[in-house]
CHARMM-style PDB file with segment names, atoms N, HN, CA, C and O in Angstrom:
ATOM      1  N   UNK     1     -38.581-252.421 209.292  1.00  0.00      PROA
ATOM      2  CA  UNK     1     -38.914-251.863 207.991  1.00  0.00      PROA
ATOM      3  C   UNK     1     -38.666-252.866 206.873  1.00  0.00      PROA
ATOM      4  O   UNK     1     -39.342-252.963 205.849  1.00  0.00      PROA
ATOM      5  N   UNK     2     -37.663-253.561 207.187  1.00  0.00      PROA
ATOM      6  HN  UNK     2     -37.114-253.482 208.019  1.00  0.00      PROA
ATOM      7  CA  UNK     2     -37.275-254.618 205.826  1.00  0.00      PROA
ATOM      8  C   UNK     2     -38.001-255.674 205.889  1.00  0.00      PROA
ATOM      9  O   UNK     2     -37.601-256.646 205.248  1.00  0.00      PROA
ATOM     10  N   UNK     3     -39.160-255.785 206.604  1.00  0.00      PROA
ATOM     11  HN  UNK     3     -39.485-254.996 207.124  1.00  0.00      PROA
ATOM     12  CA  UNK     3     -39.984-256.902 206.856  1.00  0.00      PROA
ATOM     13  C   UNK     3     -41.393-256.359 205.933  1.00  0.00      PROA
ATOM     14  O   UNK     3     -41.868-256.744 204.865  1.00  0.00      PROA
ATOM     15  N   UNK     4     -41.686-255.561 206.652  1.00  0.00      PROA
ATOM     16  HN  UNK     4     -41.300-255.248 207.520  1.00  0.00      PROA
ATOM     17  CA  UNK     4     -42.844-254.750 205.949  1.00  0.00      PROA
ATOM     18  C   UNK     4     -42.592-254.428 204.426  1.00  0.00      PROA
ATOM     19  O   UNK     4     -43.511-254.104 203.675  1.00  0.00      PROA
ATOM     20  N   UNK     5     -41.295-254.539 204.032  1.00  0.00      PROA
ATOM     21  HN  UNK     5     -40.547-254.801 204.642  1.00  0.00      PROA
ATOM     22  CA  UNK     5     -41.399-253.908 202.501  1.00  0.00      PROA
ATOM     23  C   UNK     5     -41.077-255.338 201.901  1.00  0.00      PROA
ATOM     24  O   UNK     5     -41.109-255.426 200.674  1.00  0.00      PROA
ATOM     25  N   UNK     6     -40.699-256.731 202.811  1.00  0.00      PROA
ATOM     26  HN  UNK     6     -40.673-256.660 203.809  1.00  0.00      PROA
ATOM     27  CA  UNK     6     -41.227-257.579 202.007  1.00  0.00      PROA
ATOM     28  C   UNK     6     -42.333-258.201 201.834  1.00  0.00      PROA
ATOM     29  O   UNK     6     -42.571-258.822 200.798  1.00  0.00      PROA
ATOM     30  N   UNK     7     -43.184-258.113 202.866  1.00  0.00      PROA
ATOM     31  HN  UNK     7     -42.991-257.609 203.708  1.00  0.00      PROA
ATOM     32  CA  UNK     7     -44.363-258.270 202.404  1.00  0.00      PROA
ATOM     33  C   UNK     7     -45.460-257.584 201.397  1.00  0.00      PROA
ATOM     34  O   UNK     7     -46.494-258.106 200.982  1.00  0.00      PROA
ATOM     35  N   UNK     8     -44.906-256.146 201.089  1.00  0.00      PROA
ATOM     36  HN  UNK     8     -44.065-255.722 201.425  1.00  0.00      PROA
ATOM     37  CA  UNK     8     -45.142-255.560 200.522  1.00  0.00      PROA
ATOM     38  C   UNK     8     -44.846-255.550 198.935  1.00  0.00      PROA
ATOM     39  O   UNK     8     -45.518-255.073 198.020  1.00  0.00      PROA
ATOM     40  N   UNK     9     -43.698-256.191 198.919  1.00  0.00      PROA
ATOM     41  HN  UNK     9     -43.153-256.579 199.662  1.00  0.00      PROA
ATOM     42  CA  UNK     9     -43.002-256.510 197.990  1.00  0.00      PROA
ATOM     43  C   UNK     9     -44.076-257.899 196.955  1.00  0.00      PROA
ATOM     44  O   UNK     9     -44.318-258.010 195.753  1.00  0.00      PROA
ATOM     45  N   UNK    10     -44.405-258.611 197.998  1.00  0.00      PROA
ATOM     46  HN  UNK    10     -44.208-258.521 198.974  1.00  0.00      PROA
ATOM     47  CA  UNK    10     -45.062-259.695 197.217  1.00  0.00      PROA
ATOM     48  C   UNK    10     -46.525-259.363 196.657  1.00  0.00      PROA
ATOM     49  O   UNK    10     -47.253-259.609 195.695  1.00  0.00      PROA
ATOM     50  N   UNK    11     -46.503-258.797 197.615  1.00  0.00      PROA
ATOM     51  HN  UNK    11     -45.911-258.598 198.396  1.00  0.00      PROA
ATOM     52  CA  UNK    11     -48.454-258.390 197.062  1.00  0.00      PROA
ATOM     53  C   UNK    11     -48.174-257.521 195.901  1.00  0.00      PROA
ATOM     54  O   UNK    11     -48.773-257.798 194.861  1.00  0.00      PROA
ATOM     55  N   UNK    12     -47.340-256.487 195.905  1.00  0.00      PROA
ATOM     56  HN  UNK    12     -46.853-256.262 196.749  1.00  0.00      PROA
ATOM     57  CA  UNK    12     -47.638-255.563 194.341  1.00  0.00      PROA
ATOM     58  C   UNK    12     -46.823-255.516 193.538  1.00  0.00      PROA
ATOM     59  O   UNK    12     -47.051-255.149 192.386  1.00  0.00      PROA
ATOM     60  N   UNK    13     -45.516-255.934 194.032  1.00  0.00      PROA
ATOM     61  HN  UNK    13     -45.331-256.232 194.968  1.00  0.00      PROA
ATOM     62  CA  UNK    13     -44.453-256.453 193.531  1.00  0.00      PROA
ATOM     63  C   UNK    13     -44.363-257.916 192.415  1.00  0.00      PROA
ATOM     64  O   UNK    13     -43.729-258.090 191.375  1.00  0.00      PROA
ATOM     65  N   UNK    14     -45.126-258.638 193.042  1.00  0.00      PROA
ATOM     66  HN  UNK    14     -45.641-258.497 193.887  1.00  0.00      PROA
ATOM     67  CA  UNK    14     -45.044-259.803 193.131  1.00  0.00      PROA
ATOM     68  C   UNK    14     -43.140-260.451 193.007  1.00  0.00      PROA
ATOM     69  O   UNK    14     -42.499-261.159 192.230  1.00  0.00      PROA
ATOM     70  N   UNK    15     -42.936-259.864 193.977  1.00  0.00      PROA
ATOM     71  HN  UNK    15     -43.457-259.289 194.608  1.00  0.00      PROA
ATOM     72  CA  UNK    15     -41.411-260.603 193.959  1.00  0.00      PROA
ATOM     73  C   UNK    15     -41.593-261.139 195.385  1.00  0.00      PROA
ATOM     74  O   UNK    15     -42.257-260.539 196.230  1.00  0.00      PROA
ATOM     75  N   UNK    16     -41.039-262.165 195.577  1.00  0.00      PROA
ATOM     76  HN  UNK    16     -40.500-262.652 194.891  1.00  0.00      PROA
ATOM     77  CA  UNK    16     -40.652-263.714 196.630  1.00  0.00      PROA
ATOM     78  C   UNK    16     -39.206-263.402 197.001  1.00  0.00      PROA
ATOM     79  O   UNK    16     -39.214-263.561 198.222  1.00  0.00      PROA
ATOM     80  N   UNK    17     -38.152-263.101 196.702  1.00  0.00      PROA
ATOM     81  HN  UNK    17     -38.146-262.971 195.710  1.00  0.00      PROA
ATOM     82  CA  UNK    17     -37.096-263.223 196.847  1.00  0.00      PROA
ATOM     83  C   UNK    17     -37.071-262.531 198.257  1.00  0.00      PROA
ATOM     84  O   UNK    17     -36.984-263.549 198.944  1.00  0.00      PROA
ATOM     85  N   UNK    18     -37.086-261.654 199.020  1.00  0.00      PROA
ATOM     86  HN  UNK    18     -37.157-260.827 198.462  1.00  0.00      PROA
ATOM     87  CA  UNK    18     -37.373-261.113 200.345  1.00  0.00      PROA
ATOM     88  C   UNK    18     -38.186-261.860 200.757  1.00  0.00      PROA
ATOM     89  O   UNK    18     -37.577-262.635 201.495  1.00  0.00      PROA
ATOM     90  N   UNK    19     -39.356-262.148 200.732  1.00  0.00      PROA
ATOM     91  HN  UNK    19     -39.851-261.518 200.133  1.00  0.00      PROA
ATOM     92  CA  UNK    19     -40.142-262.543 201.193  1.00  0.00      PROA
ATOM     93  C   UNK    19     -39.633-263.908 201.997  1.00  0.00      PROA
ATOM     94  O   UNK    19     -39.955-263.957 203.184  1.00  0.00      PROA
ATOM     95  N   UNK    20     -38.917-264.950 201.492  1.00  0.00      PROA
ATOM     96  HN  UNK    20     -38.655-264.910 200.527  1.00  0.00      PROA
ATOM     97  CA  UNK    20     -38.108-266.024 201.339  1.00  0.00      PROA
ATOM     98  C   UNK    20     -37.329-265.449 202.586  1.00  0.00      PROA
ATOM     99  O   UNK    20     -37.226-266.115 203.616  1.00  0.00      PROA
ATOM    100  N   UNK    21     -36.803-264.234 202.461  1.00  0.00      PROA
ATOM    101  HN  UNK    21     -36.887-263.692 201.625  1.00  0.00      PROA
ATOM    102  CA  UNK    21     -35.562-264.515 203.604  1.00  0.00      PROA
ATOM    103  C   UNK    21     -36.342-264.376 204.473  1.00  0.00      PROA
ATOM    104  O   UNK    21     -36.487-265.420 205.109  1.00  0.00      PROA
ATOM    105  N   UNK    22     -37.062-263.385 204.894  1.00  0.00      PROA
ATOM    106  HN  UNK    22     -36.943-262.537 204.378  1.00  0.00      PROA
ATOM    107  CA  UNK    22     -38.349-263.195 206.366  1.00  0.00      PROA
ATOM    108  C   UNK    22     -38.990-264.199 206.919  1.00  0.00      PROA
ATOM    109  O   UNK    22     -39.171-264.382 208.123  1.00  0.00      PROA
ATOM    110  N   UNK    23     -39.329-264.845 206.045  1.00  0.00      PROA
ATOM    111  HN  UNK    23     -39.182-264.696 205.067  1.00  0.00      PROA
ATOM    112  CA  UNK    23     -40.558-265.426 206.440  1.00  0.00      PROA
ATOM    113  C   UNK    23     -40.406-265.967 207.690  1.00  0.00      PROA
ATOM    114  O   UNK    23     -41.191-265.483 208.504  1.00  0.00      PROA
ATOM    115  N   UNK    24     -39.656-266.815 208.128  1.00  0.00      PROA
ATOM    116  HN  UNK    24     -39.018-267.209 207.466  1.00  0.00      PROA
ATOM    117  CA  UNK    24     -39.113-267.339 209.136  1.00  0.00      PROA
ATOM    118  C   UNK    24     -40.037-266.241 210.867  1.00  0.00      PROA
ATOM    119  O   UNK    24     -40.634-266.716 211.833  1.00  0.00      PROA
ATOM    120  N   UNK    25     -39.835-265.278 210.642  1.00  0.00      PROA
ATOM    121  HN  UNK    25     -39.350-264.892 209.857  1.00  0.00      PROA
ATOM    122  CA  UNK    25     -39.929-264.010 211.614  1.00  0.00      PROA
ATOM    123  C   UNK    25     -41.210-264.149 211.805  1.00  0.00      PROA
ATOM    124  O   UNK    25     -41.702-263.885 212.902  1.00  0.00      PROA
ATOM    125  N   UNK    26     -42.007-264.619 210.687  1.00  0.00      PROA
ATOM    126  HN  UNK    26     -41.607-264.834 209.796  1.00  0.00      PROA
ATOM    127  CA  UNK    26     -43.520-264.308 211.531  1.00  0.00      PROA
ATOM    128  C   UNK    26     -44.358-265.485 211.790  1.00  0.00      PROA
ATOM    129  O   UNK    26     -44.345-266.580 211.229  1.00  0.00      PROA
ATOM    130  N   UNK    27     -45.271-264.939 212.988  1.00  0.00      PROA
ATOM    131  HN  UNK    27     -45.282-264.049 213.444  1.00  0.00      PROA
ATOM    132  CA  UNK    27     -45.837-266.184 212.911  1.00  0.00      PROA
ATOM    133  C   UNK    27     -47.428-266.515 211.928  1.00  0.00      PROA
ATOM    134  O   UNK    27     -47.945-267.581 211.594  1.00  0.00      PROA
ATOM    135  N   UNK    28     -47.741-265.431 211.751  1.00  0.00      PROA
ATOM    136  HN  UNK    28     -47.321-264.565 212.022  1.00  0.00      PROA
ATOM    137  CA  UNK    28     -48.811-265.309 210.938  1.00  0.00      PROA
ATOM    138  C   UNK    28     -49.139-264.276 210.262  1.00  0.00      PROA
ATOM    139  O   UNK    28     -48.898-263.197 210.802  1.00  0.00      PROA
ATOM    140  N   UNK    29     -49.675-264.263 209.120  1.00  0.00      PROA
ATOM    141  HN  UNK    29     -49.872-265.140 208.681  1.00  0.00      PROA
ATOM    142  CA  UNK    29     -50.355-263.221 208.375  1.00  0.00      PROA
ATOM    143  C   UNK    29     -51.871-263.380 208.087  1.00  0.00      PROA
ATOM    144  O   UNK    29     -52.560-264.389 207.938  1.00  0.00      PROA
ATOM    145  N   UNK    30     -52.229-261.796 208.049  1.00  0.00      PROA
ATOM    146  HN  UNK    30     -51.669-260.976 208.170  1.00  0.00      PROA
ATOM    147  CA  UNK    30     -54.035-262.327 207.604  1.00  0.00      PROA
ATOM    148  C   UNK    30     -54.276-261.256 206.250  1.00  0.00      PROA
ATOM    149  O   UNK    30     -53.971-260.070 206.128  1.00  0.00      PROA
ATOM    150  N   UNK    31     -54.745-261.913 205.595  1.00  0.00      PROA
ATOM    151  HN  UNK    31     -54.993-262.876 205.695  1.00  0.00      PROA
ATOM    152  CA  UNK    31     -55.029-261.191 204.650  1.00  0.00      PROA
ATOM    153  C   UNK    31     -56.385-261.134 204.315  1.00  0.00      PROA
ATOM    154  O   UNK    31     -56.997-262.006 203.697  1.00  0.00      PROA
ATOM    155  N   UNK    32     -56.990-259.722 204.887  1.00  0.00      PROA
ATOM    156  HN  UNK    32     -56.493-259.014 205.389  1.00  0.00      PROA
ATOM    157  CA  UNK    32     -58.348-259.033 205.046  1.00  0.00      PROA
ATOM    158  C   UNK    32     -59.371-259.205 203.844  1.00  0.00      PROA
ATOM    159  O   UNK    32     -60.588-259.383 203.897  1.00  0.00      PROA
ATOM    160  N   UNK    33     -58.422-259.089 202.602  1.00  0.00      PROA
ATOM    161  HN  UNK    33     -57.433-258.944 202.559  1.00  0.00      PROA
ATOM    162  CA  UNK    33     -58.599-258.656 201.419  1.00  0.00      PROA
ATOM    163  C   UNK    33     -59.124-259.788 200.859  1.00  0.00      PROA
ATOM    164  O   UNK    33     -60.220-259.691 200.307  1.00  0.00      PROA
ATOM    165  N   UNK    34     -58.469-261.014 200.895  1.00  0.00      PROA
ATOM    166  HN  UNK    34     -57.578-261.092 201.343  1.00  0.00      PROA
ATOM    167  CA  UNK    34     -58.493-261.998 200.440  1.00  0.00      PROA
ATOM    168  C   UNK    34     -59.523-263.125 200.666  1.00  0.00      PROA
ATOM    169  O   UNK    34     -59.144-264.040 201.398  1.00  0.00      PROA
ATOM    170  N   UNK    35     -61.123-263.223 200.004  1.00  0.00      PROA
ATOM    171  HN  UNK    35     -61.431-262.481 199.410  1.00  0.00      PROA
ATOM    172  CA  UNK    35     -61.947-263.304 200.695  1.00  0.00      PROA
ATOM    173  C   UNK    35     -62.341-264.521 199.581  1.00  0.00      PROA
ATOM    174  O   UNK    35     -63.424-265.093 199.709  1.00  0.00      PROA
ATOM    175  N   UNK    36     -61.797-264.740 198.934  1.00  0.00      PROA
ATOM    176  HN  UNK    36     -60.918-264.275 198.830  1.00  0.00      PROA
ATOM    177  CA  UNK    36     -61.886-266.082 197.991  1.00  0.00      PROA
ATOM    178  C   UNK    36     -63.059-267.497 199.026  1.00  0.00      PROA
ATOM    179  O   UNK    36     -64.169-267.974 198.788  1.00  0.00      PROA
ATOM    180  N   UNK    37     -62.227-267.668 199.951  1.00  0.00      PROA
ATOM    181  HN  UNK    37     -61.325-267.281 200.144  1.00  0.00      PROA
ATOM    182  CA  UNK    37     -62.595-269.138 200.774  1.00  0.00      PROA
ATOM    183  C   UNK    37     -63.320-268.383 202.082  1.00  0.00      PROA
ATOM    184  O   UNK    37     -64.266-269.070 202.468  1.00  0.00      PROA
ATOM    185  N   UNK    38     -63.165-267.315 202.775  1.00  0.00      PROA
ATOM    186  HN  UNK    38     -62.396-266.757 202.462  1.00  0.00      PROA
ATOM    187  CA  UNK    38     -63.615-267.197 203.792  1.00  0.00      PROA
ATOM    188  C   UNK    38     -64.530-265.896 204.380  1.00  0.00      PROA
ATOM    189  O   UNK    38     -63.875-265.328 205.254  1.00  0.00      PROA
ATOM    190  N   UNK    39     -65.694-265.329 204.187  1.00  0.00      PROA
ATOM    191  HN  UNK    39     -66.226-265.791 203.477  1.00  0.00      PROA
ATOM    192  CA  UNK    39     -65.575-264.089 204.753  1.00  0.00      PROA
ATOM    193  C   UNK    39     -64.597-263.358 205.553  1.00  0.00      PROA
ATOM    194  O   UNK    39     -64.711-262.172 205.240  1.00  0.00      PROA
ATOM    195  N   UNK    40     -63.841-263.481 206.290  1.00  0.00      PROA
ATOM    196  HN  UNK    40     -63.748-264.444 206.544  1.00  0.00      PROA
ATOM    197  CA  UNK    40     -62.682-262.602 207.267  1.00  0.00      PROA
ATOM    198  C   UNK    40     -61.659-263.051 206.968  1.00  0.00      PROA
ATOM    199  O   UNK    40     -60.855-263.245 207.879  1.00  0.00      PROA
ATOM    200  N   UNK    41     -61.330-263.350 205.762  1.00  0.00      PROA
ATOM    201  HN  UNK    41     -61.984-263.193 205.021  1.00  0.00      PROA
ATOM    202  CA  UNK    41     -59.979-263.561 204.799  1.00  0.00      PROA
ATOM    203  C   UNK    41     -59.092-264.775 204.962  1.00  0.00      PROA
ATOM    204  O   UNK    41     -59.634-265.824 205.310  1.00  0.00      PROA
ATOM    205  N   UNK    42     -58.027-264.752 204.787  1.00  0.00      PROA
ATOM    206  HN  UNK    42     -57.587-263.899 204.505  1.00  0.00      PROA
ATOM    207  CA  UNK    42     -57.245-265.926 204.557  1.00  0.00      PROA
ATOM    208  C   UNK    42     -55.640-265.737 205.611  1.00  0.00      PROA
ATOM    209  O   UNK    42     -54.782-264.860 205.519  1.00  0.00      PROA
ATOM    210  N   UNK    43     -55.701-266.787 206.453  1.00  0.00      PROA
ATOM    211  HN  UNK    43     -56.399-267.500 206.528  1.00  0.00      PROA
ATOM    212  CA  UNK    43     -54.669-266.648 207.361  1.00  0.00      PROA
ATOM    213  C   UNK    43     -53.626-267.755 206.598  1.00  0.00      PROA
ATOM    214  O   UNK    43     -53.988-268.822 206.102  1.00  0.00      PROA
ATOM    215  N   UNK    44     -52.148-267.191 206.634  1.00  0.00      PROA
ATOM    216  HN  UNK    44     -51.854-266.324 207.037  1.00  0.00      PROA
ATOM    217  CA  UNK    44     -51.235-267.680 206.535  1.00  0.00      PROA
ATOM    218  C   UNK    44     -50.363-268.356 207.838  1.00  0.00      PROA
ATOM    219  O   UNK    44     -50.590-267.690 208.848  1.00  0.00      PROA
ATOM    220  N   UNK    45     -49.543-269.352 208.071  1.00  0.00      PROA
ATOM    221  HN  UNK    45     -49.358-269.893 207.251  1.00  0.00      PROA
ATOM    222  CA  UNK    45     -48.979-269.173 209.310  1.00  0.00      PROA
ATOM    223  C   UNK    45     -48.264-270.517 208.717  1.00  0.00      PROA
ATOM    224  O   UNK    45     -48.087-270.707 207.513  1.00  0.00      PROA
ATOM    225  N   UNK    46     -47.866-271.456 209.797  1.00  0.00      PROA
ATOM    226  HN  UNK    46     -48.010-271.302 210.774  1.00  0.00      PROA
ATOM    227  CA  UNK    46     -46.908-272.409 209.464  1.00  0.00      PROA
ATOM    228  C   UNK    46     -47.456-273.693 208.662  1.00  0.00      PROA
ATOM    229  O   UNK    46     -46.784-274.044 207.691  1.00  0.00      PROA
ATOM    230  N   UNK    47     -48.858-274.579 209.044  1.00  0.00      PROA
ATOM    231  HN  UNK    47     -49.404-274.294 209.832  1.00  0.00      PROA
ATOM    232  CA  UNK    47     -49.681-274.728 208.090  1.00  0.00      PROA
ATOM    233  C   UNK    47     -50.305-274.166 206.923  1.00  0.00      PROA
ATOM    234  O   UNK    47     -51.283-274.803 206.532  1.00  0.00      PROA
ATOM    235  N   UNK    48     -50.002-273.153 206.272  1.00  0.00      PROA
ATOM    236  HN  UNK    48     -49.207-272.636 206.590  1.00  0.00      PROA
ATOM    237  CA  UNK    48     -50.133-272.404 205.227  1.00  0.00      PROA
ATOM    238  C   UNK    48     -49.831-271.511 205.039  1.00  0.00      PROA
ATOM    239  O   UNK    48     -50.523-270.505 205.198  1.00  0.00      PROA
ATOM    240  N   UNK    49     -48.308-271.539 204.495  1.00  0.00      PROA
ATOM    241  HN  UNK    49     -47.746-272.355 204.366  1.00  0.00      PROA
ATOM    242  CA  UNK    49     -47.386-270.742 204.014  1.00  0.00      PROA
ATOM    243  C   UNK    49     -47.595-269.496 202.700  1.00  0.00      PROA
ATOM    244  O   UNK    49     -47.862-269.525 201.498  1.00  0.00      PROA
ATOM    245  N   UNK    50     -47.409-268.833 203.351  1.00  0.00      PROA
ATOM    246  HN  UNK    50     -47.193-268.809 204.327  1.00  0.00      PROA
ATOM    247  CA  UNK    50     -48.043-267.280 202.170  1.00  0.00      PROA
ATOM    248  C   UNK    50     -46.703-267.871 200.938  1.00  0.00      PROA
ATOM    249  O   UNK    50     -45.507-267.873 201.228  1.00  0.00      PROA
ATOM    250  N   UNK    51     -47.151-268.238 199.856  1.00  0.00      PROA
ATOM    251  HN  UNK    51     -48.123-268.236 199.620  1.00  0.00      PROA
ATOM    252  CA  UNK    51     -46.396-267.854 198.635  1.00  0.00      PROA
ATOM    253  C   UNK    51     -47.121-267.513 197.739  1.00  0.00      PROA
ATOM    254  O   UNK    51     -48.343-267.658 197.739  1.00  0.00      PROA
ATOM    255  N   UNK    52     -46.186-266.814 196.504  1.00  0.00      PROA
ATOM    256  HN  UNK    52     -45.193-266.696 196.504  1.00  0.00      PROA
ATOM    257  CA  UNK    52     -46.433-266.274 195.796  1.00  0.00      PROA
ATOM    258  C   UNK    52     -47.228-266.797 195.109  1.00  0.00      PROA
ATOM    259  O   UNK    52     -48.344-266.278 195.146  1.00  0.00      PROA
ATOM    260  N   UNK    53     -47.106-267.653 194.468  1.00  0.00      PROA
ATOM    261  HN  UNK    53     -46.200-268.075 194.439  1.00  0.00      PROA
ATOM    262  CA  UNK    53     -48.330-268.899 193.859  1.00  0.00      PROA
ATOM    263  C   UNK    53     -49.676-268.928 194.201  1.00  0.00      PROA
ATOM    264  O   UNK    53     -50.490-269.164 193.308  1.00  0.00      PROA
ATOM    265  N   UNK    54     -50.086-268.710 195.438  1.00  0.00      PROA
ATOM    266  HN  UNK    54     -49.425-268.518 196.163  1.00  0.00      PROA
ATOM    267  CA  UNK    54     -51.358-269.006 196.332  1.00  0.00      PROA
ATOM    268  C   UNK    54     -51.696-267.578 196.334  1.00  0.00      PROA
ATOM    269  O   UNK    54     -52.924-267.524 196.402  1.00  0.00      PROA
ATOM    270  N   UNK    55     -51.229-266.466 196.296  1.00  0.00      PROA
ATOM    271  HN  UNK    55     -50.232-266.510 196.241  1.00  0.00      PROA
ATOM    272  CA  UNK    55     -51.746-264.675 195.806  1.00  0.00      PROA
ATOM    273  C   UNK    55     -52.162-264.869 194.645  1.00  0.00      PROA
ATOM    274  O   UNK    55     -53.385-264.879 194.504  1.00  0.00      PROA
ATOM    275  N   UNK    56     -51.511-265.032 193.743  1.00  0.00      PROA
ATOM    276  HN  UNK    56     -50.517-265.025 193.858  1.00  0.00      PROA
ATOM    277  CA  UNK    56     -51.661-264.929 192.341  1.00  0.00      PROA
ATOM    278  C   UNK    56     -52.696-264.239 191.901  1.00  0.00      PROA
ATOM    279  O   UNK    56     -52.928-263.134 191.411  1.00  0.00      PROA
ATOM    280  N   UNK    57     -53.455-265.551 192.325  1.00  0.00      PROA
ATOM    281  HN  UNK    57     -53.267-266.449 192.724  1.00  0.00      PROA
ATOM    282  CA  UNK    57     -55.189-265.397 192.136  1.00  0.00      PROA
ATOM    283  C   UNK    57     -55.819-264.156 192.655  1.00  0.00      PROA
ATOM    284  O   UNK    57     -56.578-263.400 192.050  1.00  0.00      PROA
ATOM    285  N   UNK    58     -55.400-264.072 193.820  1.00  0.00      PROA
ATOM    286  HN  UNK    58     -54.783-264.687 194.312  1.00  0.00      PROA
ATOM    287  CA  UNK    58     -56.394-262.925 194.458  1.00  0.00      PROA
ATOM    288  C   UNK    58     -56.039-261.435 194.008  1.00  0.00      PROA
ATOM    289  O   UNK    58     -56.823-260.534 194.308  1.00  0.00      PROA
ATOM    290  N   UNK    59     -54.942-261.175 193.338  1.00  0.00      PROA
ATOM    291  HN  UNK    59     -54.305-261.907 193.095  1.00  0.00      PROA
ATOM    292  CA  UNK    59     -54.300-260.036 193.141  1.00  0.00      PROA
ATOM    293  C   UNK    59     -55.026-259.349 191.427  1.00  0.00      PROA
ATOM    294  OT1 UNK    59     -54.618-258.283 190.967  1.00  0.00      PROA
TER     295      UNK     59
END
């Protein structure tokens, strides 16, 4: 649960501070939504680290 509400945290939140401690735990995120660069959205993972900075925009 404390994983999910930090990711949650960043998208509407826009707070990082959780996000920061997790991150470590996953190996990837996709974000469906986020269709800026790609039709089938924007994957995060160890080459491209979800921060707050790089949402900004899409939010």
């Amino acid at each position: 649960m404390i994983i999910c509400s930090a990711v949650q945290r960043i998208y509407e939140r826009q707070e990082n501070r959780y996000w920061e401690f997790v991150q470590k735990k996953f190996r990837r995120i996709i974000d469906l939504d986020d269709k800026r660069l790609k039709d089938y959205g924007v994957y995060y993972d160890d080459k491209n680290l979800l921060t707050l900075e790089k949402i900004k925009n899409s939010l």
